[in-house]
N, C-alpha and C positions, 0 to 999 in steps of 0.2 A: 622190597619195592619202595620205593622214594615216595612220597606223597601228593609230590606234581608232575608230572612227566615232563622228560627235555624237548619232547612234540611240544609246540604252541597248535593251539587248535586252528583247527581253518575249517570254515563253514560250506558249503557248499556254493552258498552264494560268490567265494572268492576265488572259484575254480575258473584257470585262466580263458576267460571265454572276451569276445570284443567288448561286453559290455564292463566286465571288471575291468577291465586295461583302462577305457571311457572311466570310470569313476575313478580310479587313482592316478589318471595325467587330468583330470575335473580339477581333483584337489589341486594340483600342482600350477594348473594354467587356468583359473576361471576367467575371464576374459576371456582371452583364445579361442576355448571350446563352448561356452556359451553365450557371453556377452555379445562377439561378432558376429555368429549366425544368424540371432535373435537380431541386432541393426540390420545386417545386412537383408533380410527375411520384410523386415517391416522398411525400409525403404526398395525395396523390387514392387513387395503390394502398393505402394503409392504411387511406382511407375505405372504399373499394369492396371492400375484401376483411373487413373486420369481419363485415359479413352471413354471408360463405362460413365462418368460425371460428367464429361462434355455430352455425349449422347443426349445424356438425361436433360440436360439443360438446355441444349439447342430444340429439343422435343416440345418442353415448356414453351419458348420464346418463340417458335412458328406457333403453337396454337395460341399464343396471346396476340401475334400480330395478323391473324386472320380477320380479324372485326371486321364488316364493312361498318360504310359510312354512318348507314341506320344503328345497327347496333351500339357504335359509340354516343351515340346521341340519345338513343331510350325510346327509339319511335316505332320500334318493331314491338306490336302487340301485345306488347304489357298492359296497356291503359285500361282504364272501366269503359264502357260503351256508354254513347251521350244521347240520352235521354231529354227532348224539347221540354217535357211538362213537367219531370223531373229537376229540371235546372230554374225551372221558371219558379214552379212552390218552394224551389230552397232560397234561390233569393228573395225571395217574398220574405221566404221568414227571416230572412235577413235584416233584410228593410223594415220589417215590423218592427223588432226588437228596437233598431234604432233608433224609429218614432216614439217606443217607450219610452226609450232611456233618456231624449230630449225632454220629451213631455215630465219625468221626473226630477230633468235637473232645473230647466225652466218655470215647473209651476203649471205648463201648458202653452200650447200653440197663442194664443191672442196677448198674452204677456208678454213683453219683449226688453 
């Protein structure tokens, strides 16, 4: 008996089934069998999904252009509530400070 046999081996993996045939016209045409599917695949997704990103974005832009008038302007109930004796002691101390601050750069009220 010969020490290699005239058989070459074949694996089971190369038993003629579609997907061996796909892997030896693979080698022979890459391009053809996967390059163009692969473009053609990802440009179809770009067609089909355009629709779903206008959606979305027309969605956005009715709710941005909902404002009324108040809302664009800040008048709708954000603000602090005004307080008469609350406004009166803060500008006081307002005024005070500045009567300080005179009186420290001037020396005092009767110097001039």
């Amino acid at each position: 008996m010969p020490t290699f046999p005239s058989r070459p081996f074949r694996a089971s993996s190369s038993a003629p089934t579609l997907a061996a045939a796909y892997r030896t016209s693979l080698a022979k045409h890459p391009f053809l069998l996967f390059g163009l599917p692969f473009i053609a695949t990802m440009v179809a997704g770009s067609f089909f999904l355009t629709p779903a990103t206008a959606i979305r974005y027309e969605k956005h832009d009715r709710k941005v252009r909902q404002l009324s008038k108040e809302e664009e302007l800040g008048l709708k109930g954000g603000g602090r509530r005004v307080d008469l004796n609350e406004e009166y002691y803060r500008l006081a101390a307002k005024v005070s400070l500045l009567i300080e601050l005179q009186k420290g750069r001037s020396g005092g009220w009767d110097e001039g």
